[in-house]
C-alpha positions as CSV (number, residue, x, y, z in Angstrom):
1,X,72.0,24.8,36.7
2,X,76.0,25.1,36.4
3,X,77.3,26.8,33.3
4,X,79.7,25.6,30.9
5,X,82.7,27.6,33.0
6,X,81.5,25.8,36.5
7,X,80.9,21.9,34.7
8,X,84.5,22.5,33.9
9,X,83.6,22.7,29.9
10,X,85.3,25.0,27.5
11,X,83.4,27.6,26.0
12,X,84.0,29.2,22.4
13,X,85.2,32.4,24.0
14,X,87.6,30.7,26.7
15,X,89.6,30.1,23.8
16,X,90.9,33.4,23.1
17,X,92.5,36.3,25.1
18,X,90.3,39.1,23.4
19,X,87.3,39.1,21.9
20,X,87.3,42.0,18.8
21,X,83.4,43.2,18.6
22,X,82.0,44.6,15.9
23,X,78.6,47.1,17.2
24,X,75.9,47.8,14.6
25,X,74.4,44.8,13.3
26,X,76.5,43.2,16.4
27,X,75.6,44.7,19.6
28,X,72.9,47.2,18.3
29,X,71.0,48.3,15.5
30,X,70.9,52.1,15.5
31,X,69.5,53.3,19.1
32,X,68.2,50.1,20.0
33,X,70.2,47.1,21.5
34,X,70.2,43.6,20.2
35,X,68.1,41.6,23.1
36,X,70.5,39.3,25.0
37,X,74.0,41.3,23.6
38,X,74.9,43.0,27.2
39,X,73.7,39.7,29.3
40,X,76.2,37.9,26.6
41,X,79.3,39.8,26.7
42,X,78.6,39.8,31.0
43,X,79.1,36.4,31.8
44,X,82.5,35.6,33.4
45,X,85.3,33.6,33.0
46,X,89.3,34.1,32.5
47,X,90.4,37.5,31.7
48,X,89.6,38.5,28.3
49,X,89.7,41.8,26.8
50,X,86.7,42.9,25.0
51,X,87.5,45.5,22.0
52,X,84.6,47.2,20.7
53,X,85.9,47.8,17.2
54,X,83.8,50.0,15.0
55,X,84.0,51.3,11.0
56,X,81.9,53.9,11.6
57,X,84.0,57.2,11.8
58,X,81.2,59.4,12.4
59,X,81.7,59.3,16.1
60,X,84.8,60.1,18.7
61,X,85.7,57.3,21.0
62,X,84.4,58.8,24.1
63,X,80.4,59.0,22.6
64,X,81.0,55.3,21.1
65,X,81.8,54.3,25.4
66,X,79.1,56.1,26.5
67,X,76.2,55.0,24.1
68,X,77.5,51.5,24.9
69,X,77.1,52.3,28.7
70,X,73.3,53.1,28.0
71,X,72.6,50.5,26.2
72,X,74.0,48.4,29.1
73,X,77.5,47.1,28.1
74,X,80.5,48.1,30.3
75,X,83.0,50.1,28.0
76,X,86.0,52.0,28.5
77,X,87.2,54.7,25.8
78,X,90.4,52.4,25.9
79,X,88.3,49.8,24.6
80,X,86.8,51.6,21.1
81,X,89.1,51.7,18.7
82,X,86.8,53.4,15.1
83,X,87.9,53.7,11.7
84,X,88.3,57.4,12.0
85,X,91.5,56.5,14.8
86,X,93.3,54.4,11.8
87,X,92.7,56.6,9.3
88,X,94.1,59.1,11.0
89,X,97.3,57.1,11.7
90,X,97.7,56.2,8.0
91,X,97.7,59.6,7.4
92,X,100.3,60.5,10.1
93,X,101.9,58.1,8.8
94,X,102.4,59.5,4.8
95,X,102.6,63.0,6.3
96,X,104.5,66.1,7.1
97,X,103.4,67.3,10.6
98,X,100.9,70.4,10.4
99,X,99.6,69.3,6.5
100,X,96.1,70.0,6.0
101,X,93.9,67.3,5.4
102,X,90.8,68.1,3.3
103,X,87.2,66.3,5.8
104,X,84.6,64.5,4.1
105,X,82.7,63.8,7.9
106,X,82.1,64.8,11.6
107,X,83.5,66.9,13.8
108,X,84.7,64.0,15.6
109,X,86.6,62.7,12.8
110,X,88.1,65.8,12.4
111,X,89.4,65.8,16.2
112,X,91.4,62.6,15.2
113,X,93.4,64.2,12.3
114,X,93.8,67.1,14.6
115,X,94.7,64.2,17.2
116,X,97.8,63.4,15.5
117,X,99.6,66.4,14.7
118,X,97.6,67.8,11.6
119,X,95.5,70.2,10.2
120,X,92.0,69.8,9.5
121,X,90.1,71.7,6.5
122,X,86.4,72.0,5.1
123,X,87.6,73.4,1.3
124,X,89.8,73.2,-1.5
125,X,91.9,76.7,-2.1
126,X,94.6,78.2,-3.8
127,X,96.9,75.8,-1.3
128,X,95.5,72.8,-2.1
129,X,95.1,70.0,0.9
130,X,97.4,67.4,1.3
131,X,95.1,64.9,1.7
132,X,91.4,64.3,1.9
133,X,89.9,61.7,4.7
134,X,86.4,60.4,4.2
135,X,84.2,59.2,7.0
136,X,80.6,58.4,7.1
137,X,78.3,62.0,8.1
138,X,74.0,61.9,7.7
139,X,75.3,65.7,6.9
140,X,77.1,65.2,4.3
141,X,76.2,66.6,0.9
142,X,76.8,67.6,-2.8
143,X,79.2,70.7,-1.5
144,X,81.4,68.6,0.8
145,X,81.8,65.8,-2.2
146,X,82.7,68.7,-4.6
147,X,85.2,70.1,-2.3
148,X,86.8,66.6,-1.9
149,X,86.9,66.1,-6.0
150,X,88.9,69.1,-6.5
151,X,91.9,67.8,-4.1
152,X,91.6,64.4,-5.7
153,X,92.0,65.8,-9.0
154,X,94.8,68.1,-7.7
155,X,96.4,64.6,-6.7
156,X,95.9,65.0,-3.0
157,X,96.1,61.6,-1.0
158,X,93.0,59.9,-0.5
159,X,92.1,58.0,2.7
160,X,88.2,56.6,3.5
161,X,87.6,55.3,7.1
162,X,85.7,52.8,5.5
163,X,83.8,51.4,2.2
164,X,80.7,50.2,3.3
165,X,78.1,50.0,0.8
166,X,75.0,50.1,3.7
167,X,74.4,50.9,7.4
168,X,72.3,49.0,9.3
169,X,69.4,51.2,11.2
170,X,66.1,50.3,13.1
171,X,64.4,51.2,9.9
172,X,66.6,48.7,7.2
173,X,70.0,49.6,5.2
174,X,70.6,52.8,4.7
175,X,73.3,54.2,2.3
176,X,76.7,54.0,4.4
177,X,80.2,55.5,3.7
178,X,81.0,53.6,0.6
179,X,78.0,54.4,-1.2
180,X,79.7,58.6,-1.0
181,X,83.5,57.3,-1.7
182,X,81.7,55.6,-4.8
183,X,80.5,58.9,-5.8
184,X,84.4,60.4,-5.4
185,X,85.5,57.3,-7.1
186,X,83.4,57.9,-10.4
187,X,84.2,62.0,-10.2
188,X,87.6,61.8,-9.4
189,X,88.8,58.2,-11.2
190,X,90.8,57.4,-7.9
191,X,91.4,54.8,-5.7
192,X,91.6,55.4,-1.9
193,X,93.8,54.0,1.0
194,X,91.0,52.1,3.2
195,X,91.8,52.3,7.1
196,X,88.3,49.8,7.9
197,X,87.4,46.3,8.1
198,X,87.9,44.2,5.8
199,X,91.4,46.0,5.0
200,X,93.6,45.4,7.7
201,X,94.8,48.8,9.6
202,X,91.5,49.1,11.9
203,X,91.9,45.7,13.4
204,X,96.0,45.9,13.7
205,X,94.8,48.9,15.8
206,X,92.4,46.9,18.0
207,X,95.4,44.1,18.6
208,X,97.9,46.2,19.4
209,X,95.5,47.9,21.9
210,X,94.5,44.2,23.2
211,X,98.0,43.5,23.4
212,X,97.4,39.7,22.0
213,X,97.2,38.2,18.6
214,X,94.8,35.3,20.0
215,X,91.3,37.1,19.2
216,X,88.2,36.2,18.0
217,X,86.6,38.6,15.7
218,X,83.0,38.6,16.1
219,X,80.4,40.7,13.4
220,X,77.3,40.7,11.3
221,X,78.7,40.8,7.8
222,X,80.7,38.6,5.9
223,X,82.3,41.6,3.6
224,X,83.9,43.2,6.4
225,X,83.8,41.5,9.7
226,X,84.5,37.9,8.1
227,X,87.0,39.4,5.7
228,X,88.8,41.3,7.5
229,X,88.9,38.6,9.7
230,X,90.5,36.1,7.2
231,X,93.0,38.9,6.0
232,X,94.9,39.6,8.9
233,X,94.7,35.9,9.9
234,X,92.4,35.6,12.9
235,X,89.5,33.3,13.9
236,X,85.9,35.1,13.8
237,X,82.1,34.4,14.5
238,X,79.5,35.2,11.7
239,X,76.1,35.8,14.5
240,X,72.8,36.7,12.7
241,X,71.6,39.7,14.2
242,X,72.8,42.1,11.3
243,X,73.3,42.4,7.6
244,X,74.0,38.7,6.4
245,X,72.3,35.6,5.9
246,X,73.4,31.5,6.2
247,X,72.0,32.0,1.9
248,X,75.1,34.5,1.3
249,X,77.3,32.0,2.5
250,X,75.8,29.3,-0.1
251,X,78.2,30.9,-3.3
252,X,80.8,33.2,-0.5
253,X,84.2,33.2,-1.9
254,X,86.7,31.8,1.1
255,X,87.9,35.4,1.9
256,X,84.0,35.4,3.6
257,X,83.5,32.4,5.2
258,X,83.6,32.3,9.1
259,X,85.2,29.9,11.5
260,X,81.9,29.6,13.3
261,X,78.5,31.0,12.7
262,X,75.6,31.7,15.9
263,X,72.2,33.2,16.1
264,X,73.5,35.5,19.0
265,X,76.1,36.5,21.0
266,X,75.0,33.9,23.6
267,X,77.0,31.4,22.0
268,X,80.3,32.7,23.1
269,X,79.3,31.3,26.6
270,X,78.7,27.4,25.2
271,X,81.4,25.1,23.6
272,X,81.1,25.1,19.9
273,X,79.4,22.7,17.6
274,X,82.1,20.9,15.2
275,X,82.6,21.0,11.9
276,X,81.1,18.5,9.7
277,X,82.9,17.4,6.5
278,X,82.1,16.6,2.9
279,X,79.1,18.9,3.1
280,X,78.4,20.2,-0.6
281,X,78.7,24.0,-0.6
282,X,75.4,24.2,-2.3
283,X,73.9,22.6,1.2
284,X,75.4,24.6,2.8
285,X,73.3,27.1,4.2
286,X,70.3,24.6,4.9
287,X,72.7,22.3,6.8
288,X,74.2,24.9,8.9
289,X,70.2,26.7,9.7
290,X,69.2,22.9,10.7
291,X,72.7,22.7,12.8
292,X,71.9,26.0,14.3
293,X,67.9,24.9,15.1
294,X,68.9,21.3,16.8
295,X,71.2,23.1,18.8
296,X,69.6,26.4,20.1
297,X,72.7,28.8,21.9
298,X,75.4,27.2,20.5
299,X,77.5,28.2,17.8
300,X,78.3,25.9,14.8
301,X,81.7,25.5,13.3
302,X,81.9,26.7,9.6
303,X,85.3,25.6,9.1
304,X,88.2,23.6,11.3
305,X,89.6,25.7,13.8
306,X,92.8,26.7,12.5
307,X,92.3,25.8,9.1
308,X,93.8,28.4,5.8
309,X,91.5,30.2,3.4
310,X,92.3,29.3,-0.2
């Protein structure tokens, strides 16, 4: 049977030069791959770059390749661009060359301050930090927060990789990044500068590395893939195999509603189903779950292709 390429039949992905993918909830869940994800992303057709673009800082780019080779996708370390690599370059960015910079995190996100030129730390002393850089770590613990307050409260600058509330694991949700900057939030009563999805530096990394504004961003949640998505302008593809449900989307503001929303990753490799109009948002999510049941494989179009969000 020919595919959509070979019958001369444009598929959703064909209509983009890069593809910007999230990973957990996306491509995996924890150790264990999404059935169908690597066979997905495999399939041919013009050249398209594929981004693997991560929030969670935890890990260097190099492990994020590998653990993607295992699990059967084909990834270069050019390809990962994580939270930890843009927080890092915000914090290059505001400054002086050798400042230290407090780490709430891995070793690995350490390597990425050192990366560009400063100087990683583990506690607050006499010579208070010049910043403090927060990244998701399963190590991380009452000590390391307290050593983070103290710089805030000395007015150090505050960067977190990312806020989100959960991460997704073979077990369920567990508490993810934002749930610790909460805790700095309440014991400092500071705001910080967020590198991740849905704020905007993360994916203006993965672009520039793509070399091509005409991307499809493609995740599991509405609060970061979907809205990051909207922020910096780009298309995106809601797929089910993650954190959120067609019932979130029932009362979602704008900011979190997709262009197109798919059971899997499969339905980058099959034209899109269009948009329907004067659909009552209350409906919503039970006319899109019937759209996606009549039409197993296919993605359904949440929104017109090119259309603003008010």
């Amino acid at each position: 049977m020919p595919t959509d390429t070979e019958s001369g039949v444009e598929r959703l992905r064909d209509r983009y030069e890069a593809l910007l993918l999230d990973l957990d909830g996306t491509l995996y869940r924890g150790p264990v791959v999404i059935e169908g994800a690597p066979a997905a992303l495999a399939v041919e057709g013009p050249a398209q770059r594929l981004m693997y673009v991560t929030n969670n800082a935890s890990r260097s780019p190099e492990s994020v390749a590998a653990h993607l080779a295992e699990l059967g996708f084909t990834a270069t370390t050019d390809e990962v661009v994580t939270s930890a690599q843009a927080a890092a370059r915000l914090l290059a960015e505001r400054l002086a060359p050798g400042a230290d910079v407090l780490i709430v995190g891995t070793d690995d996100l350490a390597a990425e301050v050192s990366g560009v030129g400063l100087h990683p730390v583990r506690h607050f002393t006499d010579t208070p930090p010049a910043a403090v850089v927060q990244g998701h770590s399963p190590q991380t613990c009452w000590a390391d927060l307290s050593e983070a307050a103290y710089a805030l409260r000395a007015d150090a600058l505050w960067v977190a990789a990312n806020t989100d509330r959960t991460l997704p694991t073979e077990r369920g949700l567990a508490p993810g990044n934002g749930s610790m900057v909460a805790a700095l939030r309440a014991a400092s009563d500071r705001e910080p500068i967020v590198a991740g999805k849905p704020y905007a530096p993360l994916l203006e990394d993965a672009l520039e590395r793509a070399g091509t504004r005409s991307a499809l961003v493609v995740g599991d949640r509405l609060d970061t893939d979907i809205e990051g998505a909207n922020a910096v302008g780009l298309e995106s593809l809601l797929v089910l195999t993650g954190v959120s449900t067609l019932d979130e989307l029932k009362d979602a503001p704008a900011k979190f509603v997709p262009t197109y929303v798919a059971d899997s990753l499969d339905a980058l490799n099959h034209p899109p189903i269009p948009a329907e109009t004067d659909i009552d948002p209350s409906d919503l999510a039970a006319d899109l779950a019937d759209r996606l049941r009549r039409n197993p494989g296919r993605a359904v179009t949440v929104r017109a292709s090119g259309s603003e969000i008010r």
